[in-house]
mmCIF file of the N, C-alpha and C atoms, coordinates in Angstrom:
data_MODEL
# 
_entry.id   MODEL 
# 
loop_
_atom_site.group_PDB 
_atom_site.id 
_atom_site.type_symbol 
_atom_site.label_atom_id 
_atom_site.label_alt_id 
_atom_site.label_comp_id 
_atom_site.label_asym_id 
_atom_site.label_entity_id 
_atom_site.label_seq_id 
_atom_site.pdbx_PDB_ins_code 
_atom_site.Cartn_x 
_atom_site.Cartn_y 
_atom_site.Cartn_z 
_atom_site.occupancy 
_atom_site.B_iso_or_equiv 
_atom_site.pdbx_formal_charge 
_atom_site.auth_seq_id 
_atom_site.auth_comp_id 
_atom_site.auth_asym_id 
_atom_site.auth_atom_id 
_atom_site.pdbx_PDB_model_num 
ATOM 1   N N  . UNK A 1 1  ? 0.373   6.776   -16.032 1.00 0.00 ? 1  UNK A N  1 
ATOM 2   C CA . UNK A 1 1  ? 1.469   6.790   -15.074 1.00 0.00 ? 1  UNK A CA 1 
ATOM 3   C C  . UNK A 1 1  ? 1.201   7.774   -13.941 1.00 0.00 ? 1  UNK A C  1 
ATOM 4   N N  . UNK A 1 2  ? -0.162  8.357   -14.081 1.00 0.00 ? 2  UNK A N  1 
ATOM 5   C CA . UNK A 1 2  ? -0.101  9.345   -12.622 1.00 0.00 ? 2  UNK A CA 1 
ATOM 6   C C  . UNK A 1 2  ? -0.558  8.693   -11.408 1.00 0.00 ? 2  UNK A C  1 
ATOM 7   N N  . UNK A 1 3  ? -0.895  7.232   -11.464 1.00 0.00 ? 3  UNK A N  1 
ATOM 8   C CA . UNK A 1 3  ? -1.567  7.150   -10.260 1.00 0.00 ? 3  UNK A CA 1 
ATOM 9   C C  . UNK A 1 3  ? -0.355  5.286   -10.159 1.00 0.00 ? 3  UNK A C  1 
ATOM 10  N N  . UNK A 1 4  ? 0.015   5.215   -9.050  1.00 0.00 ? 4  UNK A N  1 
ATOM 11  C CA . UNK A 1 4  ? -1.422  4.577   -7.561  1.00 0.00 ? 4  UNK A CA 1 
ATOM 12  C C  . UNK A 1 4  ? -1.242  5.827   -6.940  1.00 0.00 ? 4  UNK A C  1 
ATOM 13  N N  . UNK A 1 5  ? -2.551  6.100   -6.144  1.00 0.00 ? 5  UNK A N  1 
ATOM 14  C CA . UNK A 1 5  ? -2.634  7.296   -5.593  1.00 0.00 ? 5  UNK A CA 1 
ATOM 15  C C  . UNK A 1 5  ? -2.751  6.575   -4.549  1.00 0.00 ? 5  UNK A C  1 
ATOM 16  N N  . UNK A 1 6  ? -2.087  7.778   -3.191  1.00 0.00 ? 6  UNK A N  1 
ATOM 17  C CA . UNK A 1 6  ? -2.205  7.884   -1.604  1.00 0.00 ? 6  UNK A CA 1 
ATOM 18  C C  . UNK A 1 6  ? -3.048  8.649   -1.119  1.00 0.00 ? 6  UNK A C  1 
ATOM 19  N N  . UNK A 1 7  ? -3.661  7.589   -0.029  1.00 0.00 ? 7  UNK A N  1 
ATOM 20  C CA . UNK A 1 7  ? -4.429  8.990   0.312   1.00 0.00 ? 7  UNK A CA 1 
ATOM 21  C C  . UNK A 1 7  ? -3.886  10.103  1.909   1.00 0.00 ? 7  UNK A C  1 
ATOM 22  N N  . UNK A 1 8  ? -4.583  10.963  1.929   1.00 0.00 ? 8  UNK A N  1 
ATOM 23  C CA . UNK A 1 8  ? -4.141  11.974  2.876   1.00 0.00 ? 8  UNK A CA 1 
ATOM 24  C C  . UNK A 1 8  ? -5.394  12.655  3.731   1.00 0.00 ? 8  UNK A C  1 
ATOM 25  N N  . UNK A 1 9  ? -5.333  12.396  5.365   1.00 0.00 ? 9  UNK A N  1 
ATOM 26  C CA . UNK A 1 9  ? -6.625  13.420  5.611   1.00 0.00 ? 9  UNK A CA 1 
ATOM 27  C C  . UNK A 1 9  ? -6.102  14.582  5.906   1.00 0.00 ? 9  UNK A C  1 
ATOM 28  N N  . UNK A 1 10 ? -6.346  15.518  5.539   1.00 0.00 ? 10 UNK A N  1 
ATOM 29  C CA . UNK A 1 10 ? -6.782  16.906  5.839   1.00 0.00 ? 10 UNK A CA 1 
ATOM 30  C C  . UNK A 1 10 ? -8.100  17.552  6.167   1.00 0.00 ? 10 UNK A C  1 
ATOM 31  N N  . UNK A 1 11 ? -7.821  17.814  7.378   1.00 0.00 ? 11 UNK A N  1 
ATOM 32  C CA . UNK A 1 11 ? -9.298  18.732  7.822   1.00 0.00 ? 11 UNK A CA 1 
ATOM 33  C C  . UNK A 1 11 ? -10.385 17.949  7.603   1.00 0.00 ? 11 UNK A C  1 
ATOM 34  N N  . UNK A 1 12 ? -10.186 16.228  7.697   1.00 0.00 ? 12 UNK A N  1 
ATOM 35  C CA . UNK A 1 12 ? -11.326 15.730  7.613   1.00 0.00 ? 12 UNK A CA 1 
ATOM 36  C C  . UNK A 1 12 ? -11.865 15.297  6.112   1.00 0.00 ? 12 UNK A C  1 
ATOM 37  N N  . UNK A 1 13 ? -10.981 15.963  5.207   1.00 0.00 ? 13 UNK A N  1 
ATOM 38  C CA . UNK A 1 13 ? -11.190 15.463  4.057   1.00 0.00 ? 13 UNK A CA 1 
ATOM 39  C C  . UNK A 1 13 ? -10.178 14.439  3.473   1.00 0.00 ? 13 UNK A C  1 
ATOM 40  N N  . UNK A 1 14 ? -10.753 13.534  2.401   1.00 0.00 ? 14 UNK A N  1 
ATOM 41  C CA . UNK A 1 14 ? -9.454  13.022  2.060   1.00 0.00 ? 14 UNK A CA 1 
ATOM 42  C C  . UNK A 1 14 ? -9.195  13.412  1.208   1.00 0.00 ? 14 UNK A C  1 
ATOM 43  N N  . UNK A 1 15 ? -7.984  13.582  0.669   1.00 0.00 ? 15 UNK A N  1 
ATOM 44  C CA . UNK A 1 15 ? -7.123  13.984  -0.647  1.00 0.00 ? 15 UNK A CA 1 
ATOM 45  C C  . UNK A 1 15 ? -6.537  13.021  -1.146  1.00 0.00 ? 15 UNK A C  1 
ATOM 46  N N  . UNK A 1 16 ? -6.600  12.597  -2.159  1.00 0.00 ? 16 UNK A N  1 
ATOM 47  C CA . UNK A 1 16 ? -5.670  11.731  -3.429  1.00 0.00 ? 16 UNK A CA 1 
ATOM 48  C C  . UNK A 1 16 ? -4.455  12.380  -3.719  1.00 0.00 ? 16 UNK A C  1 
ATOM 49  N N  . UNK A 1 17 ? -2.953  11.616  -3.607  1.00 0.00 ? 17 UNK A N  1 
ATOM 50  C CA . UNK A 1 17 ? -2.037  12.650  -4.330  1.00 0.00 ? 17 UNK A CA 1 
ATOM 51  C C  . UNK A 1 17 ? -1.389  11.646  -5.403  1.00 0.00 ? 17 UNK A C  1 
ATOM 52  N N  . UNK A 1 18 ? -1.231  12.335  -6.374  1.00 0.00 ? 18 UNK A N  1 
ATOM 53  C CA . UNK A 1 18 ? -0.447  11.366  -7.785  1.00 0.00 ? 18 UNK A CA 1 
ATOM 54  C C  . UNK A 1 18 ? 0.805   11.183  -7.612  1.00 0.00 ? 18 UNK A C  1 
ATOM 55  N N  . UNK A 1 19 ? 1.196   10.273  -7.812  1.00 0.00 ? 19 UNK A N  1 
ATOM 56  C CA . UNK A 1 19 ? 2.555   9.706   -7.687  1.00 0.00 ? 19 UNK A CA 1 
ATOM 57  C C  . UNK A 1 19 ? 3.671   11.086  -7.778  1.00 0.00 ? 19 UNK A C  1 
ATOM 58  N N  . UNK A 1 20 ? 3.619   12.023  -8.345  1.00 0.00 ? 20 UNK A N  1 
ATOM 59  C CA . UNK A 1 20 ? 4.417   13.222  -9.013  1.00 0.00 ? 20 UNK A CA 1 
ATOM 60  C C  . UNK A 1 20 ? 4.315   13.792  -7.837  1.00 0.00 ? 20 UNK A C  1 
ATOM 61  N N  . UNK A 1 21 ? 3.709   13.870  -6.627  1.00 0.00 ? 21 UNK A N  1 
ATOM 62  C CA . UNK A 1 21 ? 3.445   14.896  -6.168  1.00 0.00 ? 21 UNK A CA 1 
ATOM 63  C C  . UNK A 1 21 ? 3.597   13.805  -4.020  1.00 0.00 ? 21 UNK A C  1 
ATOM 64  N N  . UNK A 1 22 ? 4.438   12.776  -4.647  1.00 0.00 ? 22 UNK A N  1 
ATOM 65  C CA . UNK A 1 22 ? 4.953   12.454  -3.199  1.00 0.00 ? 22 UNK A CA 1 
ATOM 66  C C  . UNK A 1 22 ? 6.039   12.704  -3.307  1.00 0.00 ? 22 UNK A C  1 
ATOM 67  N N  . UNK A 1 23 ? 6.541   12.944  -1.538  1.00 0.00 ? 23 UNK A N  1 
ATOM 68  C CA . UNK A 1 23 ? 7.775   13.683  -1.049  1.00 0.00 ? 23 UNK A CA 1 
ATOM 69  C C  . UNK A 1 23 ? 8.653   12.023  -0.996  1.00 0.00 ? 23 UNK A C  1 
ATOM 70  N N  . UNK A 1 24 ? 9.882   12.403  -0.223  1.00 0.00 ? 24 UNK A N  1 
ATOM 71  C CA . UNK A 1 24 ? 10.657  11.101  -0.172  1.00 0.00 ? 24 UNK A CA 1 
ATOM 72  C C  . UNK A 1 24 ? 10.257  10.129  0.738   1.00 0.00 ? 24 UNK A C  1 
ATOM 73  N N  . UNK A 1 25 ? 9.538   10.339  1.574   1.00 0.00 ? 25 UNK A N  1 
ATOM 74  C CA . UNK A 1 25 ? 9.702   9.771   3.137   1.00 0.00 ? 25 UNK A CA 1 
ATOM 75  C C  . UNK A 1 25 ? 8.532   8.877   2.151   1.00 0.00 ? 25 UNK A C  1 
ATOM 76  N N  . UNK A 1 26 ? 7.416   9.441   1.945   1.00 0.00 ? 26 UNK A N  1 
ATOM 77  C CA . UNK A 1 26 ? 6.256   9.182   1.272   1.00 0.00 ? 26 UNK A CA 1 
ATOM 78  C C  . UNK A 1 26 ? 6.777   7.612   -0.120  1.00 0.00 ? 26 UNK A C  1 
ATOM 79  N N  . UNK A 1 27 ? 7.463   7.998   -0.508  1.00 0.00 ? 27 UNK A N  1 
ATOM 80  C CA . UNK A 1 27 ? 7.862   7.038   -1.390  1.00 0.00 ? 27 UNK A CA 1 
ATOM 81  C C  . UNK A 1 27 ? 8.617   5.482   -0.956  1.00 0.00 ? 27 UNK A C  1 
ATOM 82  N N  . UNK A 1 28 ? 9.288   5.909   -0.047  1.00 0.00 ? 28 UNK A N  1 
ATOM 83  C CA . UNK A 1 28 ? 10.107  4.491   0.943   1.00 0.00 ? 28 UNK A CA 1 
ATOM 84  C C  . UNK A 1 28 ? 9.109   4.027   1.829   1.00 0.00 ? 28 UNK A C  1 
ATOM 85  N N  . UNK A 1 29 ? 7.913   4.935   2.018   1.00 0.00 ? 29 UNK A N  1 
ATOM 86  C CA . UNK A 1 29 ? 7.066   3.976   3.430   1.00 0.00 ? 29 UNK A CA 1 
ATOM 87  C C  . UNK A 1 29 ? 6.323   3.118   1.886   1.00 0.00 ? 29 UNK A C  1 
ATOM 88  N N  . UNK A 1 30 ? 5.825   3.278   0.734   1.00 0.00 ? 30 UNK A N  1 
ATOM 89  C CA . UNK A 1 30 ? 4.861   2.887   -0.042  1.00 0.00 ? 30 UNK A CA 1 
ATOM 90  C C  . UNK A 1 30 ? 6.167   1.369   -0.377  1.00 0.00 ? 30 UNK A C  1 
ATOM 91  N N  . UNK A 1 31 ? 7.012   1.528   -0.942  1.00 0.00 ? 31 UNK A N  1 
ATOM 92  C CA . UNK A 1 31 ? 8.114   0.561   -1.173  1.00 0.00 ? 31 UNK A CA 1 
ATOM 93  C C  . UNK A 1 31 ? 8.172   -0.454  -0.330  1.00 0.00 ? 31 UNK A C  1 
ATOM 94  N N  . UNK A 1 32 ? 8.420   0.017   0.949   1.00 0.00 ? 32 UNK A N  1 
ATOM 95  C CA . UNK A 1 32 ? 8.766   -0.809  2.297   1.00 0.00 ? 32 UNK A CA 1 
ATOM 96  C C  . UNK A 1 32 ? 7.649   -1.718  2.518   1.00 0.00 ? 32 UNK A C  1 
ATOM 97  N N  . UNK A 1 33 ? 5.931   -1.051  2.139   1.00 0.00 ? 33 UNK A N  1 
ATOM 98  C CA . UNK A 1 33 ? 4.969   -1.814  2.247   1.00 0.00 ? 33 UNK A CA 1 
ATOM 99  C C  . UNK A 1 33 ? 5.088   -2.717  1.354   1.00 0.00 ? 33 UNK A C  1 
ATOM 100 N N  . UNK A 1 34 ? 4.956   -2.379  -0.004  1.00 0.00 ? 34 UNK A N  1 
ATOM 101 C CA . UNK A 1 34 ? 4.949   -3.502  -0.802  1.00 0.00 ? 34 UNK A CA 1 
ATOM 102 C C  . UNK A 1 34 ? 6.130   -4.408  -0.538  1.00 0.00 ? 34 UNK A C  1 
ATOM 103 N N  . UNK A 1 35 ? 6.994   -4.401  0.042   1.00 0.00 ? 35 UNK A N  1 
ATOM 104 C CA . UNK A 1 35 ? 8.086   -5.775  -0.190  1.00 0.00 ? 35 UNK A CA 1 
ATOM 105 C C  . UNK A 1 35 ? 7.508   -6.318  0.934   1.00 0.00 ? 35 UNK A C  1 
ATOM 106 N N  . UNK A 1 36 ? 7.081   -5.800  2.159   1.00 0.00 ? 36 UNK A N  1 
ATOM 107 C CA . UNK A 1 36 ? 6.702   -6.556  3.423   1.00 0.00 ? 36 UNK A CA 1 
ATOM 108 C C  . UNK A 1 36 ? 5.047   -7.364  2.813   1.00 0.00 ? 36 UNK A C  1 
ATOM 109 N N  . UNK A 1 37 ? 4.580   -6.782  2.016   1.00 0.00 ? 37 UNK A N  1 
ATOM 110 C CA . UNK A 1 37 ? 3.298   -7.208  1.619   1.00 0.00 ? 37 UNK A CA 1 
ATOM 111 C C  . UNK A 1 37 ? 3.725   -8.736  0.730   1.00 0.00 ? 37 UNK A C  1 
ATOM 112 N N  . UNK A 1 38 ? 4.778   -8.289  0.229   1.00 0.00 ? 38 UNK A N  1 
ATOM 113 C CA . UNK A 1 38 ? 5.267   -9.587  -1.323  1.00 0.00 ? 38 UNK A CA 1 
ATOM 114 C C  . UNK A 1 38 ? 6.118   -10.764 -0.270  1.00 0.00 ? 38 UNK A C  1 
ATOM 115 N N  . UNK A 1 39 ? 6.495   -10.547 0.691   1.00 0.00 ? 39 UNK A N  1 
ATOM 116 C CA . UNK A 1 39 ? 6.872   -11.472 1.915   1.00 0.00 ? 39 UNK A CA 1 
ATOM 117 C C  . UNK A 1 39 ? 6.129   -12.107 2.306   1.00 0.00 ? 39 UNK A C  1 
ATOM 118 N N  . UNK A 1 40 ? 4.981   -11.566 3.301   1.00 0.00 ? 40 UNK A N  1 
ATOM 119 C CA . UNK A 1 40 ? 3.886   -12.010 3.399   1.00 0.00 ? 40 UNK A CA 1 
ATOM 120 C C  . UNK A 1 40 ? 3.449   -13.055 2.796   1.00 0.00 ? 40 UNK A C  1 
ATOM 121 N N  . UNK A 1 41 ? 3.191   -12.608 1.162   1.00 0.00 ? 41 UNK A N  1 
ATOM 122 C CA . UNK A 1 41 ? 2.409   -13.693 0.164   1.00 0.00 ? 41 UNK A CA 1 
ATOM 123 C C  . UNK A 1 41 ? 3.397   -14.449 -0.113  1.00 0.00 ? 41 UNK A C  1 
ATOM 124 N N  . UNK A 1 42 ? 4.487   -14.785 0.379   1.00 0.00 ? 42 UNK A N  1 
ATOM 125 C CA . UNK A 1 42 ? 5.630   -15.582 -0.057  1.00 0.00 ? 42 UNK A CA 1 
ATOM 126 C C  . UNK A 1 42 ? 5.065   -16.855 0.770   1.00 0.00 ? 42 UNK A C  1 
ATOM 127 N N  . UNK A 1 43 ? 5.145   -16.255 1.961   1.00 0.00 ? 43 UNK A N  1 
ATOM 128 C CA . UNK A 1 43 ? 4.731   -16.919 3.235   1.00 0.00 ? 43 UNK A CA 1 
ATOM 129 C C  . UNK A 1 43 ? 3.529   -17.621 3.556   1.00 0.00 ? 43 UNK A C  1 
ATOM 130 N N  . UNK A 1 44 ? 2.306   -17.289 2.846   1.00 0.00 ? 44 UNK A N  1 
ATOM 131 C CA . UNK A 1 44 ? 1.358   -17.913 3.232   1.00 0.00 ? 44 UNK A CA 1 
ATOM 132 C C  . UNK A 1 44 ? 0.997   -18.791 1.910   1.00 0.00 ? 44 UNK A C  1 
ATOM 133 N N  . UNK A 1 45 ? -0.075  -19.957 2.913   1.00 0.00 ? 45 UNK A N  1 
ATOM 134 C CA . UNK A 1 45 ? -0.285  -21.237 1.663   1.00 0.00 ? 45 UNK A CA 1 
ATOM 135 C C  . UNK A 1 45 ? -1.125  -20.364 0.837   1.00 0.00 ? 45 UNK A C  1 
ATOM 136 N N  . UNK A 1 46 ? -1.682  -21.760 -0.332  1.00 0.00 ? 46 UNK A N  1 
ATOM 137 C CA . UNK A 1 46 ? -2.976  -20.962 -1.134  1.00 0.00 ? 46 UNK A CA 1 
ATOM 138 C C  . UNK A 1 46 ? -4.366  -20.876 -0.796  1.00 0.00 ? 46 UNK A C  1 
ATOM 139 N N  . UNK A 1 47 ? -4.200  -21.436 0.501   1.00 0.00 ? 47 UNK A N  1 
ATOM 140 C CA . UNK A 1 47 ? -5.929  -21.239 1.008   1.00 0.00 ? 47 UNK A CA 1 
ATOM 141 C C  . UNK A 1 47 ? -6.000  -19.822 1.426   1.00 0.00 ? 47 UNK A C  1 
ATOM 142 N N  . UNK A 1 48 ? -4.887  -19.672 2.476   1.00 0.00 ? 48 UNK A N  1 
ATOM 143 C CA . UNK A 1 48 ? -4.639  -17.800 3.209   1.00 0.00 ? 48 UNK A CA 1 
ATOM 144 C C  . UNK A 1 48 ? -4.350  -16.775 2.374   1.00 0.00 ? 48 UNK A C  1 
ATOM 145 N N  . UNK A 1 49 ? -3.808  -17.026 0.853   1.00 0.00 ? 49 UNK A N  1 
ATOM 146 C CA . UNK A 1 49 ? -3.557  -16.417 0.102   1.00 0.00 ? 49 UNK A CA 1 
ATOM 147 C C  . UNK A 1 49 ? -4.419  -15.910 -0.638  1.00 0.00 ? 49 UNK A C  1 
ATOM 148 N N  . UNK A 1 50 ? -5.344  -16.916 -0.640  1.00 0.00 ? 50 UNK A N  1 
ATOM 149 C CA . UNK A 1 50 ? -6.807  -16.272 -1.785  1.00 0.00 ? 50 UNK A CA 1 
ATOM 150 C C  . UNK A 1 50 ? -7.882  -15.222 -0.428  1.00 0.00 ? 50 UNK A C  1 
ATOM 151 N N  . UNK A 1 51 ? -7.434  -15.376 0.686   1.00 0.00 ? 51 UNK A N  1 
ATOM 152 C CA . UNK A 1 51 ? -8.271  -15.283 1.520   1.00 0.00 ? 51 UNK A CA 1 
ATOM 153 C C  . UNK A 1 51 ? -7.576  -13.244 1.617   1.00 0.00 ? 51 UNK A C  1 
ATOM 154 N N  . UNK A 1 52 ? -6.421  -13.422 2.018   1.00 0.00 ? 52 UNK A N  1 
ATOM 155 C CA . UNK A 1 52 ? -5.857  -12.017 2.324   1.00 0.00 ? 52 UNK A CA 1 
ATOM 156 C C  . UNK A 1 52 ? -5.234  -11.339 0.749   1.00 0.00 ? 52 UNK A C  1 
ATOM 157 N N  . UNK A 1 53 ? -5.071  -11.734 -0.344  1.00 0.00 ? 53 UNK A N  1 
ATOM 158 C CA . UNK A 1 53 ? -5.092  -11.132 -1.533  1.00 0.00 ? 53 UNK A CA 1 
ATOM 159 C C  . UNK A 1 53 ? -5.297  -10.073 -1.699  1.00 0.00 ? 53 UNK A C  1 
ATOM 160 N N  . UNK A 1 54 ? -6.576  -9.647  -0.849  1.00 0.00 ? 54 UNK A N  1 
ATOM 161 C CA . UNK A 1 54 ? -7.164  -8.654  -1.531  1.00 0.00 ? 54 UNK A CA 1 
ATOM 162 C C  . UNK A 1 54 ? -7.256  -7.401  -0.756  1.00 0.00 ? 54 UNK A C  1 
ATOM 163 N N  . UNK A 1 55 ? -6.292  -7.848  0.270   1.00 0.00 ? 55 UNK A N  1 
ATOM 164 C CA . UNK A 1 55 ? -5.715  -6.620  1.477   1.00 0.00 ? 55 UNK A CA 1 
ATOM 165 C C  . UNK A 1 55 ? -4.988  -5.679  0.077   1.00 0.00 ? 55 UNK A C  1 
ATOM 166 N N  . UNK A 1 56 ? -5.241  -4.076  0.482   1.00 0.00 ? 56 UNK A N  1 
ATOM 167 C CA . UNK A 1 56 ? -4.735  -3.440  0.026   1.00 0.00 ? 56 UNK A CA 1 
ATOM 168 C C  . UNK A 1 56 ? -3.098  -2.455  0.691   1.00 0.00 ? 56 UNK A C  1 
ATOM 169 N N  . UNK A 1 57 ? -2.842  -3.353  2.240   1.00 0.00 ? 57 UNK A N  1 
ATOM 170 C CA . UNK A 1 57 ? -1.288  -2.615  2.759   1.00 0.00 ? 57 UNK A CA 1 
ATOM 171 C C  . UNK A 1 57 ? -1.213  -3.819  3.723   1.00 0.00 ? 57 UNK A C  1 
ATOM 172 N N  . UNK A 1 58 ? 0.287   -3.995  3.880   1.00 0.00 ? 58 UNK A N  1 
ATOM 173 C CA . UNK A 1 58 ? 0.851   -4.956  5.004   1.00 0.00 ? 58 UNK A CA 1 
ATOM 174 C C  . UNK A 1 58 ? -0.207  -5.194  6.098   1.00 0.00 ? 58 UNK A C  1 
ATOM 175 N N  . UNK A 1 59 ? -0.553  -3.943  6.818   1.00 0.00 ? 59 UNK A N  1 
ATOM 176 C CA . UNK A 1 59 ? -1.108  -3.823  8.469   1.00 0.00 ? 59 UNK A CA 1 
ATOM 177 C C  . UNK A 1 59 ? -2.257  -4.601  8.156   1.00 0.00 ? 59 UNK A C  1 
ATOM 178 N N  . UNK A 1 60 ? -3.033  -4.733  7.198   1.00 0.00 ? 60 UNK A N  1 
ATOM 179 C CA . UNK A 1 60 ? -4.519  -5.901  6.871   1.00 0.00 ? 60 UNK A CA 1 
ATOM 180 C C  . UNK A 1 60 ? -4.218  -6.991  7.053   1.00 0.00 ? 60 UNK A C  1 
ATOM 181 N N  . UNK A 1 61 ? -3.456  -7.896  6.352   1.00 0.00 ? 61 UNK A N  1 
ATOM 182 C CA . UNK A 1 61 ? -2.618  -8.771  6.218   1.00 0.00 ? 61 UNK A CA 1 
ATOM 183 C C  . UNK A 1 61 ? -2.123  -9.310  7.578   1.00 0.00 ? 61 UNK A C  1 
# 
């Protein structure tokens, strides 16, 4: 249960943070993606579907 992890740049690095350790804002943008993402796949046939599947956030898609 500690992960899907987000990532974060800092100073050029990236950082992983565990679910425990996002703020609020952080939690409604991850939510908001996935329902706009589960819309999306509502929306498209099964040819575009096997094709963009494997987008990992809305903005790919």
């Amino acid at each position: 249960m500690d992960g899907p992890f987000i990532s974060l740049k800092q100073e050029e690095l990236l950082v992983l943070k565990s679910k425990k350790e996002w703020n609020e804002k952080e939690r409604i943008s991850i939510q908001l993606n996935v329902k706009i993402m589960h819309t999306l796949f509502c929306a498209l046939g099964p040819d575009k579907y096997n094709r963009e599947s494997s987008c990992s956030n809305a903005k790919e898609i």
